[in-house]
C-alpha positions, 0 to 999 in steps of 0.5 A, a space after each residue: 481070855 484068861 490063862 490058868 496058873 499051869 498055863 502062865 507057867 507054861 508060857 513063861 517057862 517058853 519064853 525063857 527058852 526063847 530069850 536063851 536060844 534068841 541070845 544064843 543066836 545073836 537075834 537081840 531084838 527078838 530077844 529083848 522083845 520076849 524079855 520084855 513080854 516075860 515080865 509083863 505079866 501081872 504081879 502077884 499079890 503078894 512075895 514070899 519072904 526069901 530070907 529064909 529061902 532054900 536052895 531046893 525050893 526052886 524045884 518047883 520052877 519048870 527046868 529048861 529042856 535040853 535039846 530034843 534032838 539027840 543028834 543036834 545035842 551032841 553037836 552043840 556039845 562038840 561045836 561048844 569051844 569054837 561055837 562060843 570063839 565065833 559068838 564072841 567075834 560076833 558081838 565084837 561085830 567081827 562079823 567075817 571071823 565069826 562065819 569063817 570059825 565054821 565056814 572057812 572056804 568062803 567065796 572072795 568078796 572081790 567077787 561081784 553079786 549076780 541078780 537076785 535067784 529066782 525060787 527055782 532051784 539054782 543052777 550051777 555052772 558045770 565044771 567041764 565049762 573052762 571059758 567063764 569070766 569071774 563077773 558072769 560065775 554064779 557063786 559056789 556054794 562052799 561044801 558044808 562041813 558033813 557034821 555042823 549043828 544048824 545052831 552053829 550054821 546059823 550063826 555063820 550064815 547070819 555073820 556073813 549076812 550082816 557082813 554084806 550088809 555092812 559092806 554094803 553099807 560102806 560102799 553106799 557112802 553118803 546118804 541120797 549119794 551117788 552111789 546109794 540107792 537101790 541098785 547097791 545090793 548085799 553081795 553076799 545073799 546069792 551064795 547064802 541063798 545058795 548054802 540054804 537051797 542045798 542044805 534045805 534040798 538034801 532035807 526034803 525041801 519045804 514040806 519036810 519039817 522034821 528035825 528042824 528048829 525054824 532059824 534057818 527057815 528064818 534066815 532062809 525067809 530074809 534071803 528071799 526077800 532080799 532076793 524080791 522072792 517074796 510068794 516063796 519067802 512068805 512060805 519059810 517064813 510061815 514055817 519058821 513061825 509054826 515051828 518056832 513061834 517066839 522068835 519075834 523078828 521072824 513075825 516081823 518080816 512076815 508081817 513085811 510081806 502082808 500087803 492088806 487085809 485080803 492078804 492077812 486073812 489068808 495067811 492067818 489060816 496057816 499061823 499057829 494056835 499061839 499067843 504070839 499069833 494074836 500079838 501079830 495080828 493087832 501089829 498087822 491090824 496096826 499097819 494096815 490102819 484098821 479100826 475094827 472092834 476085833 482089833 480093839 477086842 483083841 488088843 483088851 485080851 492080852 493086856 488082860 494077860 499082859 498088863 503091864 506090856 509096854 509092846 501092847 500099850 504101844 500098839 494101842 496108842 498107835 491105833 488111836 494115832 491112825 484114829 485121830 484120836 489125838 488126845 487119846 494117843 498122846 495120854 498113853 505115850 505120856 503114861 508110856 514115857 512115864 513107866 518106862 523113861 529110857 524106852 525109845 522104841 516107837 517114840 519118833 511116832 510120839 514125836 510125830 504126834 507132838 508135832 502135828 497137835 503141835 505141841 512143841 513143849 512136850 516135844 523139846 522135853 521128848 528131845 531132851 530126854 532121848 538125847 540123854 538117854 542115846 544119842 545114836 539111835 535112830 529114833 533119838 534123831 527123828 525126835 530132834 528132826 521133828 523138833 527143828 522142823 517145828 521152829 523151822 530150822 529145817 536145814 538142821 531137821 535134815 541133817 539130824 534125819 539123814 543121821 538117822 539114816 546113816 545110823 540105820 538106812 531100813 529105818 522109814 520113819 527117817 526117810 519119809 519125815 526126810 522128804 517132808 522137810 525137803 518139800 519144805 525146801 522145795 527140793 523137789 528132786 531130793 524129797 522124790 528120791 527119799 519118799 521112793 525110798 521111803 516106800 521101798 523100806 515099807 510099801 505100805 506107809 500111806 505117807 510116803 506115797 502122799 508125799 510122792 504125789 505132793 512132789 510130782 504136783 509141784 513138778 505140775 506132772 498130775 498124771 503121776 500125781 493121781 498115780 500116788 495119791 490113789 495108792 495112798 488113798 488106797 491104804 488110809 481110806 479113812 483120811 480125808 486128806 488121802 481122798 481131798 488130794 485125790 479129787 484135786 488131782 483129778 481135777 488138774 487132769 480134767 476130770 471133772 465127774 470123778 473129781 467131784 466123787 473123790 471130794 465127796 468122798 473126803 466129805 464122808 469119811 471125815 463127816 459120816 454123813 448119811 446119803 439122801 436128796 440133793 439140795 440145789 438139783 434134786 439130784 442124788 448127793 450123799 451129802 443132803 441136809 448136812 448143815 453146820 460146821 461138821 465139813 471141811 469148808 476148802 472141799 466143799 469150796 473146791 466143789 462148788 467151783 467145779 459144779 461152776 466150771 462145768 455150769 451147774 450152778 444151781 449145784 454150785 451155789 449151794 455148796 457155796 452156802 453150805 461152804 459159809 454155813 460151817 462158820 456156825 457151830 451144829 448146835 446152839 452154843 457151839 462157835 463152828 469154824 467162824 470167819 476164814 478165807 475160804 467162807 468169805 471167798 465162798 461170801 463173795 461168790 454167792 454176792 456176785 451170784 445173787 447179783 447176777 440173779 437180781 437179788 439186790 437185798 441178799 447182795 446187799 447183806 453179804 456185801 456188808 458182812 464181807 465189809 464187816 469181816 474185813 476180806 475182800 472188801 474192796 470188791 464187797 464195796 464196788 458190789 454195794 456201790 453197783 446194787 445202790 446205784 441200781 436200787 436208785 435208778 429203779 426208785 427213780 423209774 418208778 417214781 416216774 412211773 407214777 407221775 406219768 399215771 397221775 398226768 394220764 388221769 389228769 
């Protein structure tokens, strides 16, 4: 894919309007997110000398256009002195002045919120009803002005948006306390929801797009969400995308609501033929943990067009961070960091990153670094959480998560690493009660439902924890962890057969081994022939004791033997995992096992090696003393054997 030179101008030129009208409405993030992607194009090979620049060369750049609706046009002209008073309230985070320079006869706050509306249309309470108590009064929806620009519309209604959450916010007080959680509610999206429902009603409705700009679908598609209207909030917001298609948050809560891939495909056939469509489907592809070519593909076409986007190299080292390919990720977050020093977008992952490999010099510096750069952000504290956690100051890793989160309680990240060093702590309650939020943020992060089946495991509740486990393992079927976890819960409940299925599957995502013949049974097994250090030895272990416990032990002995195989390499030269606590444990099994069998040579031998490797060795002993004393007594009756035969012949 490659734009033509009229066609790069052309983007550009709506990118510049995107950044103005995104600005214009205070949506900075999807603002800055266009900026960024307008200067990410390739420089040209050559600048022309501006010194003898005139003014009317310019001309040559497209003019920005004005408003194609006359009406809307006339307006903004007229709304322009109040318009820029409320904007400047609003970035004075003067949130309540700001909706009332437009809409002054705003419903009390004292007022308390009612349950979320449903799609239908709302309902309102007729006049001629005297006897109703304020609590059971669904809010009125302020008359709108007759003549209001959906600019200036927006803008209030976003104000008093932000205002409920503010508020919100204030009334949750400390992070995990009693008065936080998800029964707190923003007050003010009922009547917001009310505002939108009438102004969108006396327009046409849904399937009437005309003389629309996509804002207000926007904040339409946000209010149903927070109204749990997820099926009609996806409808506006596939609107507002088609006919706005460079405001940025607008893909992002769109994306919010893509639950998988069956999911994605359908929406993707009523996205618009745009750039920023391919930019969302490698975001989605991304938190959806795919690794197919397409992805990949798709992501090698715009940074042909876009080479120098910190946004696309974000994505792709995020794609390789879901890939394992740790080496891989960790070199594009260097040359990510390295361009663009003061960029915290996405760095709590690198962090993460860092602290799996670990690698806890590159991670102090990353600490360093974004405490110099911004204190308060919320990434800048995951940073440093991951830092403590990895010297094990966990106490101080909480701390610096929950100010995370009171910097900004939607960002995820903060709540799953927050349950991580609660488990640590063996809090149990409080690492629950943060993974749970965790995924009501984002239901789609596998972490988070891992760590809600690791706490329901050490409250010994397995039955909850199979629950979570198979939901993660649902959305990163590619871990082996995901489906390892899996088979041990299954197996703590007492089910065996599928125990074993969901252990052989970790042995095939994390080995890709090709199905054949069973070894041990001639039975059919998806793992026959694999020998060397390609698997995982503590699963294969945890097979062979459940092939024990259900009395196979043909099986179970070799699983044992293929469990102690992986101390060696797969290939000449290659050291494999070598000697460990699960293969000696595995050793020590099969001695018993040969000594059942009365295969004294073969005890012998994994005795010695496991007196040799130093574990278990006072067992590997008493197993060489038995096989000696009874290699004796057999040479003793033999030989009387023989002298019995010579004094017959005698």
């Amino acid at each position: 894919m490659a734009f033509s030179d009229e066609q790069q101008a052309e983007l550009q030129s709506q990118l510049q309007q995107a950044i103005t009208a995104c600005n214009e409405r205070c949506l900075y993030f999807a603002a800055k997110w266009s900026a960024e992607l307008l200067n990410s194009f390739a420089e040209p090979e050559s600048y022309p000398d501006t010194s003898d620049t005139e003014i009317d060369e310019d001309d040559d750049l497209p003019p920005p256009p004005a408003n194609k609706d006359r009406n809307e046009a006339r307006l903004e002209a007229k709304e322009l002195p109040r318009y820029l008073m409320a904007k400047s309230f609003f970035d004075c985070r003067e949130f309540d002045r700001c909706a009332a320079v437009f809409l002054p006869g705003q419903v009390p706050h004292s007022i308390p919120a009612t349950k979320p509306l449903s799609p239908s249309k709302v309902q309102v309470v007729p006049k001629s009803k005297h006897h109703r108590t304020p609590s059971a009064a669904k809010p009125q929806p302020p008359t709108l002005p007759r003549k209001l620009s959906q600019k200036s519309l927006f803008l209030a209604l976003y104000a008093r948006y932000l205002s409920g959450e503010k508020r919100k916010n204030e009334e949750s007080e400390a992070i995990l306390g009693p008065h936080d959680g998800p029964s707190s509610a923003n007050k003010e999206v009922a009547t917001i929801s009310a505002i939108l429902e009438e102004y969108f009603e006396a327009r046409g409705g849904l399937q009437n797009t005309n003389n629309s700009q996509g804002w207000l679908d926007y904040l339409y598609g946000i209010i149903l969400i927070k109204s749990k209207s997820e099926p009609l909030a996806k409808q506006w917001l596939l609107r507002s995308v088609n006919i706005n298609p460079y405001n940025w948050s607008a893909w992002l809560e769109l994306a919010s609501l893509i639950d998988g891939l069956e999911d994605l495909q359908q929406v993707s056939q009523y996205l618009p033929r745009n750039v920023t469509t391919f930019f969302f489907h490698i975001h989605c592809s991304q938190e959806l943990f795919q690794q197919e070519p397409e992805v990949y593909n798709t992501l090698s076409h715009m940074q042909a067009i876009f080479p120098r986007s910190a946004f696309l190299q974000q994505q792709k080292a995020l794609l390789l961070y879901h890939a394992r390919d740790h080496d891989a990720a960790m070199e594009l977050f260097d040359s990510l960091l390295r361009s663009h020093p003061h960029r915290l977008d996405g760095m709590e992952i690198y962090s993460n990153l860092l602290y799996v490999l670990p690698n806890r010099p590159k991670l102090a510096t990353l600490a360093a670094l974004a405490s110099e750069t911004d204190k308060f952000r919320p990434e800048t504290n995951c940073i440093l959480g991951n830092y403590y956690s990895l010297i094990s100051e966990h106490e101080k890793a909480v701390l610096h998560f929950r100010r995370a989160l009171s910097l900004d309680r939607n960002f995820q990240a903060a709540w799953t690493l927050m349950g991580h060093e609660y488990i640590e702590l063996k809090n149990t309650q409080a690492a629950i009660e943060s993974y749970r939020r965790a995924v009501d943020t984002n239901r789609k992060d596998y972490r988070a439902w891992y760590g809600l089946g690791q706490g329901y495991e050490m409250l010994e509740c397995h039955s909850y924890s199979l629950f979570y486990y198979q939901r993660a393992a649902s959305l990163c079927g590619g871990d082996p962890k995901m489906w390892a976890a899996v088979g041990n819960a299954y197996s703590k409940c007492g089910k065996t057969t599928n125990a074993l299925q969901a252990f052989k599957r970790a042995l095939i995502v994390g080995s890709q081994v090709e199905a054949g013949a069973s070894f041990g049974s001639g039975a059919s097994d998806p793992l026959a022939g694999a020998v060397g250090g390609a698997l995982d030895p503590q699963i294969l272990y945890d097979i062979a004791l459940l092939y024990e416990k259900v009395h196979q032990m043909d099986e179970a002995a070799a699983y044992m033997e293929l469990t102690l195989a992986q101390e060696e390499g797969p290939e000449e030269g290659d050291e494999g995992l070598g000697v460990t606590q699960i293969t000696s444990r595995a050793r020590l099994w099969l001695a018993r096992w040969s000594y059942q069998c009365g295969e004294w040579q073969r005890t012998m031998e994994l005795a010695n090696e496991l007196c040799q490797d130093g574990v278990e060795v006072e067992d590997a002993k008493s197993l060489v003393k038995d096989v000696r004393a009874r290699l004796s007594l057999q040479d003793t009756d033999e030989e009387g054997g023989d002298n019995v035969t010579e004094q017959d012949l005698d």
